[in-house]
N, C-alpha and C positions, 0 to 999 in steps of 0.2 A: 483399892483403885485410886489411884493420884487425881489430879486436876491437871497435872502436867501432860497426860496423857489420853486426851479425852476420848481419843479413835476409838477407847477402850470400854466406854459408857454403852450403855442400851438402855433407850433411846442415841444414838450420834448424834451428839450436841453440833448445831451451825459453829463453823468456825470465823464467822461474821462477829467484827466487833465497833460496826459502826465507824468505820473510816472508808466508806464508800467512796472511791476513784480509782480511775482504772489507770493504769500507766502504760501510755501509747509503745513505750521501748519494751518492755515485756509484755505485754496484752493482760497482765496478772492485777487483780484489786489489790491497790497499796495496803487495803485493814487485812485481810483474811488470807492476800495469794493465790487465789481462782481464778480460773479463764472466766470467762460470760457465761459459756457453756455448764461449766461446774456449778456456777451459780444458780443459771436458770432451774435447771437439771434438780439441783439439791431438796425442792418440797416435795418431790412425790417418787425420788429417788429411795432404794433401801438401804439399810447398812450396809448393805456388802460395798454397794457402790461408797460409800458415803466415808468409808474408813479405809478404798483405796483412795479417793480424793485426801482425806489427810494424808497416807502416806506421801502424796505429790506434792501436798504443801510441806511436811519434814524434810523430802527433798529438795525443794526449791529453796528454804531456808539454809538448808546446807550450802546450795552453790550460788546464791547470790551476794551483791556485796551492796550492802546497804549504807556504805560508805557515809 
């Protein structure tokens, strides 16, 4: 199992890395790429939920431009 891949760990490791702010143009945390919602949600949420959340942040890393 990689580190590049963490969706794929049991326990799903937080994709929180401590760059807490949320960016008012995409509603997404600049560290991690989470709405509010996915954030809140993520302590007592399960894996299943927890490794479609990454899948959303692979995607959003795909289509955003970090210019």
């Amino acid at each position: 199992m990689s580190l590049s891949q963490p969706e794929l760990q049991t326990p799903v490791p937080s994709p929180c890395i401590n760059v807490c702010e949320m960016d008012k143009a995409t509603g997404l945390c600049r560290g991690c790429m989470r709405t509010i919602d996915e954030i809140v949600a993520w302590g007592t949420a399960g894996d299943d939920y927890k490794r479609a959340v990454w899948k959303e942040i692979r995607r959003r890393e795909s289509e955003l431009d970090f210019g």
